[in-house]
C-alpha positions as CSV (number, residue, x, y, z in Angstrom):
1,X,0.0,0.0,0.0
2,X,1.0,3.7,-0.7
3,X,1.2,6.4,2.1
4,X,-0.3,9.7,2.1
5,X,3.2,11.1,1.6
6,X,4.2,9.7,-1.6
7,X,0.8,11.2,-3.2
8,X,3.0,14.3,-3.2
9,X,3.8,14.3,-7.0
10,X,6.3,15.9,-9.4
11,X,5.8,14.4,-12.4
12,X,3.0,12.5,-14.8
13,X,4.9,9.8,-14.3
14,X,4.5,9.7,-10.4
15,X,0.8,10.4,-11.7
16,X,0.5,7.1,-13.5
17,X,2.8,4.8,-10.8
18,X,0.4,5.7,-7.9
19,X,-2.6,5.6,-10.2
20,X,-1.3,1.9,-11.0
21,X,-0.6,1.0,-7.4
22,X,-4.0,2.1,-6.6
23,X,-5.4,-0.2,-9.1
24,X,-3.3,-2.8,-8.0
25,X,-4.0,-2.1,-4.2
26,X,-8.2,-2.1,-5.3
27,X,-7.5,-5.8,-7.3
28,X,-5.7,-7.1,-4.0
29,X,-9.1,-6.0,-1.7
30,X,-11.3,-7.7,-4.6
31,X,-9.7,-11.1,-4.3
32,X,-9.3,-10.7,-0.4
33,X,-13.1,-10.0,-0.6
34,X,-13.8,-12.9,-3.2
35,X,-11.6,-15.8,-1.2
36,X,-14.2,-14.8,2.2
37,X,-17.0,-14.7,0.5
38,X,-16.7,-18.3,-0.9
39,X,-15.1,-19.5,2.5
40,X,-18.2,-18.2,3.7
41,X,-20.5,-20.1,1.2
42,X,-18.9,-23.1,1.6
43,X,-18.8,-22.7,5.8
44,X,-22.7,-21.9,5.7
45,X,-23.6,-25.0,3.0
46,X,-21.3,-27.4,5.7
47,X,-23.2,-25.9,8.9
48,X,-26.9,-26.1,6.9
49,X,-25.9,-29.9,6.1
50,X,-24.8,-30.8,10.2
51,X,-28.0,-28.4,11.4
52,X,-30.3,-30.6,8.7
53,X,-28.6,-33.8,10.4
54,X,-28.9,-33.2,13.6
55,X,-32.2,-34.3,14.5
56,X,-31.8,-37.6,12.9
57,X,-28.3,-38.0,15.3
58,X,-29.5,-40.3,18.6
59,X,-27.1,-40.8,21.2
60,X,-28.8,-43.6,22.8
61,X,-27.6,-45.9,19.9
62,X,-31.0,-45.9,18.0
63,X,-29.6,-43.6,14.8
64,X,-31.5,-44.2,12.1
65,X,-28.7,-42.7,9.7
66,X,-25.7,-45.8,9.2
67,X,-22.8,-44.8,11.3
68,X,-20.3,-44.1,8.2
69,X,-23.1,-41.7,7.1
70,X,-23.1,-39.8,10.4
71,X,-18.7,-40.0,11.0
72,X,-18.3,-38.7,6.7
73,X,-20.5,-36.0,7.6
């Protein structure tokens, strides 16, 4: 990331670097953005798939879902 004191430019060319760094900075955020939102989606389908199991999960033995079922989950 750029600081506040290198927006202090002399030239078009110090125009077009920090323009560029900013674009590059904005990209970075994107795919930072983009990799939690699809840990997030994949996090919420796991939790809906143990919430939607969990009634059906018996400790007294009597599961009604085979045990390699309930230990893949």
């Amino acid at each position: 990331m750029y600081l506040a004191d290198e927006t202090v430019t002399k030239s078009f060319d110090d125009i077009i670097t920090q323009l560029e760094r900013a674009a590059n900075d904005l990209a970075d955020l994107v795919r930072y953005v983009n990799n939690f939102v699809n840990w997030w989606s994949v996090m919420q389908t796991g939790l809906w798939s143990v919430q939607k199991s969990l009634p059906l999960i018996k400790l007294d033995g009597s599961n009604p879902l085979p045990q390699m079922v309930v230990l893949e989950r």
